[in-house]
C-alpha positions in Angstrom: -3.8 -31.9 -13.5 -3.7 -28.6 -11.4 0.0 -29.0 -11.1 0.4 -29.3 -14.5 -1.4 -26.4 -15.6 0.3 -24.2 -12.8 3.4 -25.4 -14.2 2.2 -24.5 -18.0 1.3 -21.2 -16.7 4.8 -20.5 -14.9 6.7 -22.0 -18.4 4.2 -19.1 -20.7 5.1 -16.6 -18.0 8.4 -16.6 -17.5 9.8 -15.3 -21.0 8.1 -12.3 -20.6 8.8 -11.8 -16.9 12.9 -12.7 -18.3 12.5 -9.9 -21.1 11.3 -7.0 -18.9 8.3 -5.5 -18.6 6.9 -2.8 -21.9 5.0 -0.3 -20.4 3.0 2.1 -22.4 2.2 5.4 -20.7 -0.1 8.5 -21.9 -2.7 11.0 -20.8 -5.9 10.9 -21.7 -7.8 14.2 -23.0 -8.9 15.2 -19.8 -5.9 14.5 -17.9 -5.7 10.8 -16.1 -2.2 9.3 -16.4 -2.5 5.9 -17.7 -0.4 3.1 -18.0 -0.6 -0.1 -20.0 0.9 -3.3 -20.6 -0.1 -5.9 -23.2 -0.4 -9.3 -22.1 -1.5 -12.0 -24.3 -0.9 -14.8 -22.3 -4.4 -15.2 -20.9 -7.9 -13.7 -22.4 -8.3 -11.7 -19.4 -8.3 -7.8 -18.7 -6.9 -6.3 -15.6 -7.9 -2.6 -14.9 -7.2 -0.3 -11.8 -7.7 3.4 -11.2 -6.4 5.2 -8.6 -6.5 8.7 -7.0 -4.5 10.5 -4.5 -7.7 10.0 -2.0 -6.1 8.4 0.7 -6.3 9.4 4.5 -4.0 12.4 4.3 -6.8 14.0 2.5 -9.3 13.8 5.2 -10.2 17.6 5.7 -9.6 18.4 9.6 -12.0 17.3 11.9 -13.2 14.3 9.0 -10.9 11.5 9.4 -12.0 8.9 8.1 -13.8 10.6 5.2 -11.6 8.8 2.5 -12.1 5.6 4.1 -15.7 5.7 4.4 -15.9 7.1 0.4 -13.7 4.1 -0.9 -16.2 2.1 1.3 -19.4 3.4 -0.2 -18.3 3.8 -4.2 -19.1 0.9 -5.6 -22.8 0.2 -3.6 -25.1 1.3 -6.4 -24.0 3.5 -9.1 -25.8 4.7 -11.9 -28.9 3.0 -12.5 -27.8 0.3 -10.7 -28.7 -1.1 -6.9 -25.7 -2.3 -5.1 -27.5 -5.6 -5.8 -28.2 -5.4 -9.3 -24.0 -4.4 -9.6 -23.2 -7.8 -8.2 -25.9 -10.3 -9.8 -24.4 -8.4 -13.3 -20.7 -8.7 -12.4 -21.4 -12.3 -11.5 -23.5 -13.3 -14.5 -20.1 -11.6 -16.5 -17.5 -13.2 -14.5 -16.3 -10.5 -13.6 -15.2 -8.8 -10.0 -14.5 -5.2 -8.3 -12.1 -4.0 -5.8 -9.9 -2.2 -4.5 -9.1 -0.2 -1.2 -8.2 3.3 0.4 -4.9 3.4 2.6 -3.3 6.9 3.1 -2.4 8.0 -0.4 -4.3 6.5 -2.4 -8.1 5.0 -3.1 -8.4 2.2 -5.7 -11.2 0.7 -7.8 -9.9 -2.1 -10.1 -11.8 -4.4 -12.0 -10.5 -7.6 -13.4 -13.3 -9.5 -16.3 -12.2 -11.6 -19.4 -11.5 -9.7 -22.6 -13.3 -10.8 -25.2 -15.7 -7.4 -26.2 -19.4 -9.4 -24.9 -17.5 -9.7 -21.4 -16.0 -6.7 -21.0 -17.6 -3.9 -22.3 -20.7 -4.7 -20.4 -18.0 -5.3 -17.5 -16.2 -1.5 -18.1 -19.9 0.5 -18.0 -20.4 -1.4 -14.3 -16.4 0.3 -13.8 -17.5 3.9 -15.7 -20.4 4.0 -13.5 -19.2 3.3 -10.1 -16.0 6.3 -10.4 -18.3 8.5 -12.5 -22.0 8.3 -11.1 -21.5 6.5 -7.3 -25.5 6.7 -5.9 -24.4 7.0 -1.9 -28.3 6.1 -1.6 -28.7 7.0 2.3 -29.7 4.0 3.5 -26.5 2.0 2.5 -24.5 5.1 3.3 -26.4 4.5 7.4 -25.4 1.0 7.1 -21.3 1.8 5.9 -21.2 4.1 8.6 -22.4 2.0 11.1 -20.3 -1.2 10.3 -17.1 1.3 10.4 -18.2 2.7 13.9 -18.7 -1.2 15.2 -15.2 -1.7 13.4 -13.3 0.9 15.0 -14.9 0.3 18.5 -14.0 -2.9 18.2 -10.5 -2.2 17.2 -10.1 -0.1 20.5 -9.9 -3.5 22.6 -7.0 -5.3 20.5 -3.6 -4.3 21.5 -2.2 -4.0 17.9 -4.5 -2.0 16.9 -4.3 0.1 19.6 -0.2 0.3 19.3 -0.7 0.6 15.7 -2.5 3.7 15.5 -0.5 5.3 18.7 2.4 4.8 16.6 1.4 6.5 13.6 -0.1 9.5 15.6 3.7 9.8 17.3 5.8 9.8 14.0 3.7 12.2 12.5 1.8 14.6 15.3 1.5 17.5 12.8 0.9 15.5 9.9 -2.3 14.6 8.3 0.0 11.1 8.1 -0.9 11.1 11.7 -4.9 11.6 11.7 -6.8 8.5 13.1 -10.2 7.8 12.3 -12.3 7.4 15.5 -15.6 6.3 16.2 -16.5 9.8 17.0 -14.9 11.1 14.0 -16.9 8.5 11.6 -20.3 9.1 13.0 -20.7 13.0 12.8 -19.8 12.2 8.8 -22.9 13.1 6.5 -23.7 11.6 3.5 -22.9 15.1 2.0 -19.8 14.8 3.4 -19.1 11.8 1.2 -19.8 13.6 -2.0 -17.9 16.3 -1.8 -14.9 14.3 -0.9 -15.4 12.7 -4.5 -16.3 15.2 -6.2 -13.0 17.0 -5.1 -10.9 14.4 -5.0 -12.3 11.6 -7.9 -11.4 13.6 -10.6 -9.2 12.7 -13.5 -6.4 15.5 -13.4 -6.0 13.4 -9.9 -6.5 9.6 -11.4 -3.9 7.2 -12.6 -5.6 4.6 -14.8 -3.9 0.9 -15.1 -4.5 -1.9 -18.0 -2.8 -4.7 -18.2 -4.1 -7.7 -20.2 -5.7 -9.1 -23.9 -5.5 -5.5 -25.3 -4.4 -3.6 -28.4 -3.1 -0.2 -27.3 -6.3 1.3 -29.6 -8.4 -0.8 -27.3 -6.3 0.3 -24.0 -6.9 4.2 -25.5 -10.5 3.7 -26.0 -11.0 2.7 -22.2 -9.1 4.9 -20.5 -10.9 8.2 -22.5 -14.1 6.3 -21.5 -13.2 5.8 -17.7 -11.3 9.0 -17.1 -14.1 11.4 -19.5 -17.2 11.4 -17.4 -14.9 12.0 -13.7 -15.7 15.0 -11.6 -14.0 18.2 -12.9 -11.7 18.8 -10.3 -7.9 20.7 -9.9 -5.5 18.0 -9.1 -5.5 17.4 -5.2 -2.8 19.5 -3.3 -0.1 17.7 -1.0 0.5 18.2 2.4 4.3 19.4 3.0 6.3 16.9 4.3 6.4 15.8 7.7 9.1 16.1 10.4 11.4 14.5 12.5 9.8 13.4 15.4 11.5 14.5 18.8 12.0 10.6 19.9 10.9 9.3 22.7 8.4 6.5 24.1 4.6 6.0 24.4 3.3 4.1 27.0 -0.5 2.7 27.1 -2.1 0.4 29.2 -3.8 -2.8 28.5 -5.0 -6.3 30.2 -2.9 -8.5 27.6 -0.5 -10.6 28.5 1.9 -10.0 25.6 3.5 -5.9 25.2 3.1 -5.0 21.6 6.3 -2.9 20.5 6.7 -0.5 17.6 9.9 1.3 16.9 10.4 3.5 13.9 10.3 7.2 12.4 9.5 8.7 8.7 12.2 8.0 6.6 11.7 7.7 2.8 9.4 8.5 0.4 8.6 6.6 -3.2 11.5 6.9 -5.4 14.3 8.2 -3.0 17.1 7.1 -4.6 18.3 5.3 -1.5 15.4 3.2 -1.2 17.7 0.3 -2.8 20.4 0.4 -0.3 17.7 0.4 2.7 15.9 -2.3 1.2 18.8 -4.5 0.8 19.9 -3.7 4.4 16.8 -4.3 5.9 16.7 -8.0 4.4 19.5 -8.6 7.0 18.5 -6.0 10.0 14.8 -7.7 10.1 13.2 -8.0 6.7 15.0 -11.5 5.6 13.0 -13.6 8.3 14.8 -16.2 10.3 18.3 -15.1 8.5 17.9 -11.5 10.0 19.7 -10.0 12.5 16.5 -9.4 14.7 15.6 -12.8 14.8 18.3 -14.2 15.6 19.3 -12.3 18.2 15.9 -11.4 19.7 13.8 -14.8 18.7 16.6 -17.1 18.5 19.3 -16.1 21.3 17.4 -15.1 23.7 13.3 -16.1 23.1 12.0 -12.7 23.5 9.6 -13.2 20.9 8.2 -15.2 18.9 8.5 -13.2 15.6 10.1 -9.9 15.4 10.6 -7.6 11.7 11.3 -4.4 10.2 10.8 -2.7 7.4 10.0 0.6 4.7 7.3 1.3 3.9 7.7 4.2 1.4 4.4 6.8 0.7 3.9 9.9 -1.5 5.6 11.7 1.9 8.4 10.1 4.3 6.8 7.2 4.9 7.5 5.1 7.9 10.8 2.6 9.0 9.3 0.2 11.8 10.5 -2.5 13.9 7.8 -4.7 15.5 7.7 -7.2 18.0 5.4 -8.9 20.8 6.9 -10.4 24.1 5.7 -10.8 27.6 5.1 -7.8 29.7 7.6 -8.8 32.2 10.4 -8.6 29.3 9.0 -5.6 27.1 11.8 -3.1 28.4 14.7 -6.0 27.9 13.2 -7.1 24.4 13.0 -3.0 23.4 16.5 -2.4 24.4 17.7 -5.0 22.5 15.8 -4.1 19.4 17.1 -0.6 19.5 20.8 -1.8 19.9 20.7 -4.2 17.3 19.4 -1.4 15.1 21.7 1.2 16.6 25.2 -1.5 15.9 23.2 -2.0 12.2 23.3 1.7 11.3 26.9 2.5 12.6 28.5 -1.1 11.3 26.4 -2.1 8.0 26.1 -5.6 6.7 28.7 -7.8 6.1 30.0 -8.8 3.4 28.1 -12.3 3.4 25.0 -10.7 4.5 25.1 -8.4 1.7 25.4 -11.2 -0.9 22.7 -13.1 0.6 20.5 -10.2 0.6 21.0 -9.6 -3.1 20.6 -13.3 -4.2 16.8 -13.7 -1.9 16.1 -10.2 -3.5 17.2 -10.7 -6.8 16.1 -14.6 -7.0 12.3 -14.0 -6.0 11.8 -11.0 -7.8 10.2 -12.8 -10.8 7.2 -14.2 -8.2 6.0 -10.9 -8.3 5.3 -10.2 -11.9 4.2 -13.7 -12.3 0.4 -12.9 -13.1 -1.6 -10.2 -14.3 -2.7 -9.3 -10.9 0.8 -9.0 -9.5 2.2 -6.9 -13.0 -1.3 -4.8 -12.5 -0.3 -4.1 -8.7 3.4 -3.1 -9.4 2.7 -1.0 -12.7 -0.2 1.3 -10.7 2.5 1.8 -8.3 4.4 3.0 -10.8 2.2 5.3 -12.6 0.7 6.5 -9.3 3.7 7.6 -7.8 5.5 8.6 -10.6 8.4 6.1 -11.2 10.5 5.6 -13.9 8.7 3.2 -16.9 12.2 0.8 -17.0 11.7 0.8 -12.8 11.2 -3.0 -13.0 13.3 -4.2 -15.9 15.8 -2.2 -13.5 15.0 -3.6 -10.1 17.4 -6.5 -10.3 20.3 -4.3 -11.4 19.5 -1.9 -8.5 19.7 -4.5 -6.0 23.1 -5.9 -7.4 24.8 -3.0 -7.6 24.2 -2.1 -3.6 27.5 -2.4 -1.6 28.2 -2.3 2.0 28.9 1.3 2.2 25.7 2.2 0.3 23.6 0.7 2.7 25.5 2.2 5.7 25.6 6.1 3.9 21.9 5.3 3.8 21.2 3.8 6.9 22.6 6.7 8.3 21.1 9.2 6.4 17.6 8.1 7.0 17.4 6.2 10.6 18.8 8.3 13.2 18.2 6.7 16.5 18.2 9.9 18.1 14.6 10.3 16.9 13.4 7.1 17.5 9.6 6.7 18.5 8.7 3.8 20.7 5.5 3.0 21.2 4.8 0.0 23.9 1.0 -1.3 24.4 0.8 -3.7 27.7 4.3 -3.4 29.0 5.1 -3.2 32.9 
């Protein structure tokens, strides 16, 4: 039976995911961007605001601010407990979440459509981004479970590699900011509700719907959500970050596997060459067992067990990364080998096989990610938050197929100069 209704789902879905994707886009009266699509497939409503909130707006001396805000939003709001928000949502059927990552913070809401569900559902939503309690006590308790957290994340080699990576490629950057457990614990709860009243404001918020709606209904909601936020200027952007010099990072650690990064800041949401760099990165180290990476470093030579690379495009130059783990004994070897493979990649291209097979993987899964409301919700808040073009996925495809060989070399070399290469090795000898 749950087959069969997975496959009845897939059969309703896949005309609309075939014919594009309509998205409806406006402002509201007091500024929020919002974007909508109307799905009638299921009686369900999908909803996600988002603000540019993220860690690159921790003031100096704060990091971790954003983090800790996102954290603490949606623990009592209004007249409601953090308890009394959850026994309510759960009586409706209906859940919160979201996240904070370094643009952006996110509260989404997903509930059923019909107007007894939701509307109830939407006031526990206005609440939380307009009238967030911060009561002390659960503010105490946040910023002591983020301390533990980060301490903890001070033993683990990833972590540690992780963040030692992001502080090289971008060392005058608010990109580079790391939240410690210092940094956390001098935060006040004042601290908290500045940074959303600054920042949660709806000149700065991008407001999703996708779902069971009329575009009255869609209208109606988004004036509601976006009315009551702080009034607050639009939050300013850091400049954009520089090259790095290059170079490598060295930390100790017990473990007996190195953890390598290798990457720099290279593009930044809606470069026009973030086409031919994604398709060639499906065959440097984004394509899994078929890429060049792991064949060569996995496969040839059992350096590691998995090895990958890939964009990951922000509001700035976000970062290209290669990552791998091998034994200490071999972390040198395995690096050099990365960094050739990626150095013959930028000078040579794809060839003309690879590029094909790249466009079909690309091409041929693309319809698994618009294949529920959550996934359509994810990709259209993208959109609106970062400003793409509306036709961005009914043009995806197109994009991909009309890569060649030279584009992805003119972009390669554009955008990854090995010269300023950052390697960062945790546990190596």
């Amino acid at each position: 039976m749950k087959r069969l209704l997975t496959a009845a789902f897939a059969l309703l879905i896949a005309p609309a995911v075939l014919a594009g994707v309509r998205i409806e886009h406006w402002q509201t009266r007091s500024g929020a961007r919002v974007q909508f699509v109307e799905s009638r497939v299921l009686p369900m409503l999908d909803v996600q605001v988002d603000f540019a909130a993220g860690s690159m707006f921790d003031p100096a001396g704060k990091s971790g601010l954003a983090a800790l805000t996102r954290a603490t939003l949606d623990l009592g709001a209004g007249d409601r407990d953090e308890t009394a928000i959850a026994e309510q949502l759960a009586d409706l059927g209906a859940s919160l979440g979201g996240s904070a990552d370094t643009d952006r913070a996110s509260v989404s809401l997903r509930t059923l459509s019909a107007p007894d569900q939701r509307v109830p559902a939407l006031a526990v939503l206005r609440d939380v981004l307009q009238r967030p309690r911060f009561d002390p006590a659960v503010f105490a308790r946040e910023q002591a479970r983020t301390v533990a957290g980060l301490k903890e994340a001070m033993t683990r080699p990833d972590s540690i590699a992780g963040k030692a990576f992001w502080a090289a490629l971008y060392p005058d950057h608010p990109y580079g900011r790391q939240a410690t457990p210092e940094s956390v614990a001098a935060l006040s709860r004042d601290d908290v509700a500045a940074f959303h009243a600054r920042h949660y404001s709806a000149t700065n918020a991008s407001i999703t719907l996708v779902g069971d709606l009329s575009r009255a209904e869609a209208e109606a909601i988004a004036e509601t959500l976006a009315g009551g936020l702080p009034a607050a200027p639009a939050a300013a952007i850091p400049a954009a970050p520089g090259q790095p010099k290059g170079g490598a990072v060295r930390i100790a650690h017990p473990a007996s596997q190195a953890h390598i990064y290798l990457g720099l800041p290279a593009i930044e949401r809606g470069h026009p060459d973030f086409f031919p760099l994604l398709v060639g990165n499906y065959t440097l180290g984004g394509g899994g067992f078929v890429s060049r990476l792991m064949k060569e470093v996995r496969d040839k030579r059992g350096y590691a067990y998995s090895v990958y690379s890939y964009f990951a495009p922000l509001k700035q130059r976000g970062p290209f990364q290669i990552g791998l783990q091998t034994r200490r004994a071999q972390a040198a070897e395995a690096t050099a080998l990365a960094r050739r493979i990626l150095e013959d990649f930028v000078r040579d291209g794809p060839s003309a096989d690879e590029l094909a097979a790249a466009q079909a993987n690309l091409t041929g899964s693309f319809p698994l990610r618009l294949d529920s409301n959550r996934k359509l919700l994810d990709n259209v808040a993208v959109i609106g938050f970062y400003g793409l073009p509306l036709d961005y996925l009914d043009q995806y495809q197109e994009r991909i197929r009309a890569v060649t060989v030279d584009d992805v070399k003119r972009a390669f070399s554009r955008h990854v100069r090995p010269e300023h290469l950052v390697t960062v090795t945790v546990a190596g000898e």
